[in-house]
C-alpha positions as CSV (number, residue, x, y, z in Angstrom):
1,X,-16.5,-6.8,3.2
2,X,-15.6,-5.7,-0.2
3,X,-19.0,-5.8,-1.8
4,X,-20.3,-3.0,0.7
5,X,-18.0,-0.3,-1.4
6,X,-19.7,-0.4,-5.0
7,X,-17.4,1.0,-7.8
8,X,-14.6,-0.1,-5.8
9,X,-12.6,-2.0,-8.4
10,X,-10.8,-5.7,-6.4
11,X,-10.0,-9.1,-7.9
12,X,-9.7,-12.1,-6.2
13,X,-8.6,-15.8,-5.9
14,X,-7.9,-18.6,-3.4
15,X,-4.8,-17.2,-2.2
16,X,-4.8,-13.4,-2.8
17,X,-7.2,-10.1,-2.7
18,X,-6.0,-6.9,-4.6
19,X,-7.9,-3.5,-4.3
20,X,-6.9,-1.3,-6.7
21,X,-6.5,2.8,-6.2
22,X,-10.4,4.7,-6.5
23,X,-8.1,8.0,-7.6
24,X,-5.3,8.7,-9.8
25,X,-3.2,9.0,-6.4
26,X,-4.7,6.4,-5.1
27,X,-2.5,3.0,-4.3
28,X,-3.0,-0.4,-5.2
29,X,-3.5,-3.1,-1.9
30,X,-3.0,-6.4,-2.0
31,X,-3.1,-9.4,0.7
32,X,-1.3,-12.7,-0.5
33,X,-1.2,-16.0,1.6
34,X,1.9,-17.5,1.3
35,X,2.7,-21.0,1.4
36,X,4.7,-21.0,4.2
37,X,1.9,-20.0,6.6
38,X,2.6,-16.7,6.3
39,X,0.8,-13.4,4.6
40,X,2.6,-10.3,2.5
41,X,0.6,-7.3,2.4
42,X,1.3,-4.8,-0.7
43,X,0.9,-1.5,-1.2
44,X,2.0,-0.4,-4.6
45,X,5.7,-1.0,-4.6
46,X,6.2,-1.1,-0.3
47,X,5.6,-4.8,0.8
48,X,5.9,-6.4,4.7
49,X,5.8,-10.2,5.7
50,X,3.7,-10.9,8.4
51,X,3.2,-14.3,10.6
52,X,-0.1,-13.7,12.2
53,X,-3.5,-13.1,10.0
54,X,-5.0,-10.4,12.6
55,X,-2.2,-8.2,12.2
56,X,-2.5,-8.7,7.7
57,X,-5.6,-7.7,7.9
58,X,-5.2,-4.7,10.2
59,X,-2.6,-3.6,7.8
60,X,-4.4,-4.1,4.9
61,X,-7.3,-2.1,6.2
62,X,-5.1,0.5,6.8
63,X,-3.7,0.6,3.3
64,X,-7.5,1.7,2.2
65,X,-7.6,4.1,4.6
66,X,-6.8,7.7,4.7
67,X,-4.9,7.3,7.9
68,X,-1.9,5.9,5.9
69,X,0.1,7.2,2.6
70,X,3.0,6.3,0.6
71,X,5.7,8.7,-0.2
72,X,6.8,7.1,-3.5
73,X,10.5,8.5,-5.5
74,X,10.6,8.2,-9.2
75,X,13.2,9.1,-11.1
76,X,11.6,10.1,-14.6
77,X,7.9,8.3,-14.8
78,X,10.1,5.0,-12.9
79,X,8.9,4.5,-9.3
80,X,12.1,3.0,-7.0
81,X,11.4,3.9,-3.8
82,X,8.1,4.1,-1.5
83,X,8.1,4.7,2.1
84,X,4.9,4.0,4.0
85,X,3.9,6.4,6.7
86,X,0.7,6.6,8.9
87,X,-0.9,9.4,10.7
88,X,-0.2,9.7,14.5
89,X,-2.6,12.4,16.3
90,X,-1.7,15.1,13.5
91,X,1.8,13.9,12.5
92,X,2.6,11.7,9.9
93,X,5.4,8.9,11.0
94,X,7.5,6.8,9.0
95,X,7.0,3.3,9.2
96,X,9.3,1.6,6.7
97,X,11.0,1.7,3.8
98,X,11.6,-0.6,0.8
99,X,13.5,0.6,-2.8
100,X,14.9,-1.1,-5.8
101,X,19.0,-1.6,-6.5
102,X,19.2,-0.4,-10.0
103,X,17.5,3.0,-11.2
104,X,17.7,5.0,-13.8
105,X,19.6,8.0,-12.0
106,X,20.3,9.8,-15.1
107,X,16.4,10.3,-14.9
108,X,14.8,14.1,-13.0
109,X,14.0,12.7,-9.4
110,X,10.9,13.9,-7.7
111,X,8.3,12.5,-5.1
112,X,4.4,11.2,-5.2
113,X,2.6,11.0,-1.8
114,X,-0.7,8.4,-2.6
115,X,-3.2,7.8,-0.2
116,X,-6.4,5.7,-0.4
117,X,-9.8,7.0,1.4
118,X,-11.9,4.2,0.6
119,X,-12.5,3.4,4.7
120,X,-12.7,7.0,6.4
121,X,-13.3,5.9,10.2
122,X,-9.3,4.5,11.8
123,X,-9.5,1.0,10.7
């Protein structure tokens, strides 16, 4: 499905697929198979385990869409937070958050939001 997007940078192997951002705040969105018949989608930093391929997928189309964004905390140029959030009618809504223990909290803290647009339709 990939190939119908050209200049759309991806990589690929017999257990993983990685799309990475088209902007500079674009995200990087990556689908692994895991050994234990399981799949991990990625975006960026924010990761979920899912059990059934259907619903991976449907996430990872989502991530390349403009219908989802990450809000992403850095504290200086370190990124150690990222909260995923989709678009519902005309609200955003939070979906889930996942964050790193140890940060450097000495560091200026401020906030990203990346969002893909390489699919434009609701995937």
């Amino acid at each position: 499905r990939l190939t119908k997007y050209p200049g759309v940078k991806w990589e690929s192997d017999s257990s993983s697929v990685t799309v990475f951002p088209t902007t500079k705040d674009g995200f990087e969105v990556a689908l692994f198979v895991n050994s234990t018949d399981s799949y991990t989608v990625h975006f960026e930093g924010w990761h979920e385990e899912l059990m059934h391929a259907e619903e991976a997928l449907e996430l990872f189309a989502l991530g390349l869409s403009s219908h989802c964004r990450l809000r992403e905390h850095r504290r200086g140029n370190f990124a150690y937070k990222w909260t995923l959030e989709f678009k519902d009618e005309n609200e955003w809504v939070e979906q889930g958050t996942v964050g790193l223990l140890l940060v450097p909290f000495w560091r200026r803290s401020t906030i990203h939001l990346l969002q893909n647009d390489l699919l434009k339709e609701n995937p």
